[in-house]
C-alpha positions as CSV (number, residue, x, y, z in Angstrom):
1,X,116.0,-182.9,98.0
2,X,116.0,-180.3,95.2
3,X,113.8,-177.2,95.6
4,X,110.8,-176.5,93.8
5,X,112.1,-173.0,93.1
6,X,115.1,-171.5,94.1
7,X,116.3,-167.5,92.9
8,X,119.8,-168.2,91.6
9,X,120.9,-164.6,91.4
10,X,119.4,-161.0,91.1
11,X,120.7,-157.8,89.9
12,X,119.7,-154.2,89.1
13,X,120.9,-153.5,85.9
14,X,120.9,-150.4,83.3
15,X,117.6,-152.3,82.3
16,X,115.8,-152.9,85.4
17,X,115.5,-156.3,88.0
18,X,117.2,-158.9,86.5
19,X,116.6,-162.4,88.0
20,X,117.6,-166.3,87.7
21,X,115.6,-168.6,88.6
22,X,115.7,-172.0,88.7
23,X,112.2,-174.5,89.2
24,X,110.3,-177.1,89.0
25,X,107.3,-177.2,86.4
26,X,104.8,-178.9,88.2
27,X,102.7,-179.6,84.6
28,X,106.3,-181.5,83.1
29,X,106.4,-184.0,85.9
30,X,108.7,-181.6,87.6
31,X,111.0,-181.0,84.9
32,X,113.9,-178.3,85.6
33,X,113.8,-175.2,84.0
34,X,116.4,-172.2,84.5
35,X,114.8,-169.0,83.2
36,X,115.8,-165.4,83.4
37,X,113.2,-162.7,84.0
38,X,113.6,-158.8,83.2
39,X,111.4,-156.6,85.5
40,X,109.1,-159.3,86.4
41,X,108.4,-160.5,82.7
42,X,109.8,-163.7,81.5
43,X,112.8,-163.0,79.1
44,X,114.3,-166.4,78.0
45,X,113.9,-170.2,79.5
46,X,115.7,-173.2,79.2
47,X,112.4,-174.9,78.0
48,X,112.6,-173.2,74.9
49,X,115.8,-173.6,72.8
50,X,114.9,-174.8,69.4
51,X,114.9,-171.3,67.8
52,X,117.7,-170.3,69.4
53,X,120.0,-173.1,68.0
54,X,118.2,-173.3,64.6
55,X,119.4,-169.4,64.3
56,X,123.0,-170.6,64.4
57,X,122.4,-173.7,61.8
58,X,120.8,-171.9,59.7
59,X,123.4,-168.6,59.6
60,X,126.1,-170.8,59.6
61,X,124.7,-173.3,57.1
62,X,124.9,-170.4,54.6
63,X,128.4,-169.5,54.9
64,X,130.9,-171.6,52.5
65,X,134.8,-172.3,53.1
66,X,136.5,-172.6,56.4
67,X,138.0,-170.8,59.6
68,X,135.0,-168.6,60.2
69,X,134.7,-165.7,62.6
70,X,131.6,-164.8,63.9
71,X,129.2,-162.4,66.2
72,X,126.7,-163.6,69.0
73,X,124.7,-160.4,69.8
74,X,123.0,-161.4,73.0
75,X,124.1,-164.3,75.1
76,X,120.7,-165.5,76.8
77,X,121.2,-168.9,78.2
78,X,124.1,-169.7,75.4
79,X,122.3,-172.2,73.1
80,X,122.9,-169.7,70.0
81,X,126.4,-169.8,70.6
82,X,127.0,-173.0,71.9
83,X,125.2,-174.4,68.5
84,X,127.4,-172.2,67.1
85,X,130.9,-173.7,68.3
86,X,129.4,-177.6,67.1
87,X,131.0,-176.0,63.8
88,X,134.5,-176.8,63.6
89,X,134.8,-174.3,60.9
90,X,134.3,-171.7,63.4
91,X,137.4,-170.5,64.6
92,X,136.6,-167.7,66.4
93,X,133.4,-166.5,68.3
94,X,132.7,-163.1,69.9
95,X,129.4,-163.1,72.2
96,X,128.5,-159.7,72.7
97,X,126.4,-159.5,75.9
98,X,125.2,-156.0,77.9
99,X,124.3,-157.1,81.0
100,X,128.0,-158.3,82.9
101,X,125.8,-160.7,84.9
102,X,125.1,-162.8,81.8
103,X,128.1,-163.6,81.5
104,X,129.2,-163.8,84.7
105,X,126.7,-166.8,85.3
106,X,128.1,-168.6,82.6
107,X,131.6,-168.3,84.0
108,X,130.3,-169.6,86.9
109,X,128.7,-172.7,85.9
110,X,124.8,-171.6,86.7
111,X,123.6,-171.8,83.2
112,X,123.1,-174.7,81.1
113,X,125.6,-173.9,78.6
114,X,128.1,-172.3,81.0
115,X,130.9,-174.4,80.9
116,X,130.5,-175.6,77.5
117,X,131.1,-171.7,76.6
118,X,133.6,-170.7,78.7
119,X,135.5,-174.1,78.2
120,X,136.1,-173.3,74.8
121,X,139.4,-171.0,73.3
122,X,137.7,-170.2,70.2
123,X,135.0,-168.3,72.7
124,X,135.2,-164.7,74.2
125,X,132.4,-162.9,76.1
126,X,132.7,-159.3,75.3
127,X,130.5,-156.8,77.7
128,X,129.3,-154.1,75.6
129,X,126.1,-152.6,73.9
130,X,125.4,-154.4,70.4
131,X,123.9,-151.5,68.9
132,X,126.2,-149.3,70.3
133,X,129.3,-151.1,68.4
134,X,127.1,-151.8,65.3
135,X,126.5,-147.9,65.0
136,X,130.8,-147.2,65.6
137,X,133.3,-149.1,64.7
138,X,132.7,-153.1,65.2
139,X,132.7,-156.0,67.6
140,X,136.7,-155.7,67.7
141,X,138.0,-153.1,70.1
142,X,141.0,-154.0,69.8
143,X,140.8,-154.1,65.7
144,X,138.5,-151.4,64.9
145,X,136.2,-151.9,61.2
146,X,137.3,-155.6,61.6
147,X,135.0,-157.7,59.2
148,X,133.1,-161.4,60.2
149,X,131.8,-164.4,58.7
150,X,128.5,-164.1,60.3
151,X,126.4,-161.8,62.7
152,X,123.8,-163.7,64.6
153,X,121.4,-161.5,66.4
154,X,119.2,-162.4,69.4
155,X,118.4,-160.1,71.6
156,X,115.1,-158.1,70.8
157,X,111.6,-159.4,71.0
158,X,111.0,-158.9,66.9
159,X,112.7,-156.0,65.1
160,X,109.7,-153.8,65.6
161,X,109.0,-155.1,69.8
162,X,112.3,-154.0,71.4
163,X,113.8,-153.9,74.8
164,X,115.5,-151.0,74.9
165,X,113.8,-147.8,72.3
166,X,117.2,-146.7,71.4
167,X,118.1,-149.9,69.4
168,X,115.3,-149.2,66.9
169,X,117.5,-147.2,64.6
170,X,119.6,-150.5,63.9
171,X,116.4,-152.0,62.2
172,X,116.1,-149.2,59.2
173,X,117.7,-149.3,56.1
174,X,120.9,-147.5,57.2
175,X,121.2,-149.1,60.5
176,X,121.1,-152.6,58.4
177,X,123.7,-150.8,55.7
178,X,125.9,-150.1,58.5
179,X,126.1,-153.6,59.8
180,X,126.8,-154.9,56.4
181,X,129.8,-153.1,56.2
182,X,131.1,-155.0,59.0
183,X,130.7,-158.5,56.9
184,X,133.1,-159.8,54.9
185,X,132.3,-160.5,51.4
186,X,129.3,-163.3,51.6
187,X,128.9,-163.0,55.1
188,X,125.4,-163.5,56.8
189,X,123.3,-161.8,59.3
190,X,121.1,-164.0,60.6
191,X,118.2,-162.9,63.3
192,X,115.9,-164.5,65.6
193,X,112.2,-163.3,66.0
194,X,110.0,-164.7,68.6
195,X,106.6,-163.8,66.0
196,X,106.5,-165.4,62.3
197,X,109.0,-163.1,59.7
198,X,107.6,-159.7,58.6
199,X,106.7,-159.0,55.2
200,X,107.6,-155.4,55.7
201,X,111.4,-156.2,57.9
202,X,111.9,-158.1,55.4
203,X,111.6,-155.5,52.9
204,X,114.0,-153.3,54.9
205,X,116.4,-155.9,54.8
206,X,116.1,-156.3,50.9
207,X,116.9,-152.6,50.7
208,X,119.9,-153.1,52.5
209,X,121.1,-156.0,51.6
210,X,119.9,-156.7,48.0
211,X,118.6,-159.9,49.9
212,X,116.6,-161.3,52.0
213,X,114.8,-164.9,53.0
214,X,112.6,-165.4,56.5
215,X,111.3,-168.5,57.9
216,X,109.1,-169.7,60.4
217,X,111.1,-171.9,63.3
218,X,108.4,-174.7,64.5
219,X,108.7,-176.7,68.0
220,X,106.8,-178.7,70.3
221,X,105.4,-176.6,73.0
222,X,105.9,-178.6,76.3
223,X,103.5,-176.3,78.2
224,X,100.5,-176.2,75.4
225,X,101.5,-180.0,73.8
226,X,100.9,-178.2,70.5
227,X,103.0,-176.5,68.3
228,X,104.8,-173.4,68.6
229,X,106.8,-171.1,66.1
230,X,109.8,-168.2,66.2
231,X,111.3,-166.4,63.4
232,X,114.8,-166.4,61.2
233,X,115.5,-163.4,58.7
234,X,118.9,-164.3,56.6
235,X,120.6,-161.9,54.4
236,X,123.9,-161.8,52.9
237,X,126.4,-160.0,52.4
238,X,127.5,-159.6,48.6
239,X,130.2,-161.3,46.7
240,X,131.8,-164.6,48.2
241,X,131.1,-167.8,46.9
242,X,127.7,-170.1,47.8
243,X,127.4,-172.4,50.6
């Protein structure tokens, strides 16, 4: 007999009590949700995935041509970057995770996308600070100033709600700049918002990019039965060809 709940690991990490959890929700007929909680505040669950894949479609669906290298920033429970990989133009995927017990419970099979992830040669978890590499010198260590396809961002609550203070610098105008110099020509940033996209971000990404587009990612809420919404910003990267 399965558990209603049942804690699947916990950590202290450079950002507090992280926790898996795995339970029942009562109010779905017992459906199984896994969901990860940061200091005692829900941070992701399996119950809600529509945005997270929709930011991969809809990065990717921009990009033209074939054999496509590309940036996860923030792993989550892997349904960005598992979307992601349905692409066979994609050749090559980098998910940039901080916390190492992310990624460790994808390599061991206790996350929904786990094995799908780790499964896959064109995948590599890389443990490292996002922002960190975004403000140096790329997602490549091993090929420093290396240029992608795409960046596709998930990992603060909105640009302006963040989890960590010292990532707010990556949201200005030259912290934007700076990531656009790590695209290659026509390459996309793509980022997930859980509120509606923001006139003024939006803005910000105009400056830096010369473009910008936002839309509002709508889903069934199974708790509420009524409808619930996230955010995509898209901006790309100058020259290339159109999708």
């Amino acid at each position: 007999m399965n558990p209603q709940f049942e804690e699947l690991d916990y950590r202290k990490t450079s950002l507090g009590e992280l926790v898996l959890q795995r339970r029942r929700v009562l109010a779905l007929d017992g459906a199984e949700a896994v969901e990860v909680k940061l200091n005692g505040e829900y941070l992701m669950s399996s119950l809600f995935t529509v945005a997270e894949a929709e930011l991969a479609r809809y990065g990717l669906g921009a990009l033209a041509g074939r054999d496509w290298d590309v940036v996860v920033g923030g792993l989550g429970l892997g349904y960005t970057a598992a979307e992601a990989l349905a692409f066979p133009e994609v050749v090559r995927l980098v998910v940039v995770e901080a916390l190492e017990p992310v990624i460790d419970w994808h390599k061991q099979g206790l996350v929904p996308n786990g094995k799908k992830l780790t499964d896959d040669p064109r995948c590599a978890y890389l443990n490292a600070d996002f922002f960190a590499l975004a403000r140096g010198a790329g997602f490549d260590p091993d090929q420093p100033g290396r240029r992608w396809d795409a960046v596709l961002l998930d990992i603060d609550h909105t640009p302006s709600q963040l989890l960590n203070p010292a990532h707010a610098d990556f949201y200005s105008e030259a912290g934007l700049r700076r990531l656009k110099n790590f695209l290659k020509p026509g390459g996309v940033f793509a980022l997930w918002s859980n509120d509606d996209p923001d006139a003024a971000f939006l803005e910000t990404l105009r400056a830096a990019f010369g473009n910008a587009e936002g839309r509002a990612s709508v889903f069934d809420n199974p708790l509420t039965g009524a409808k619930s919404a996230n955010g995509l910003y898209l901006a790309r990267a100058p020259g290339g060809s159109p999708a």
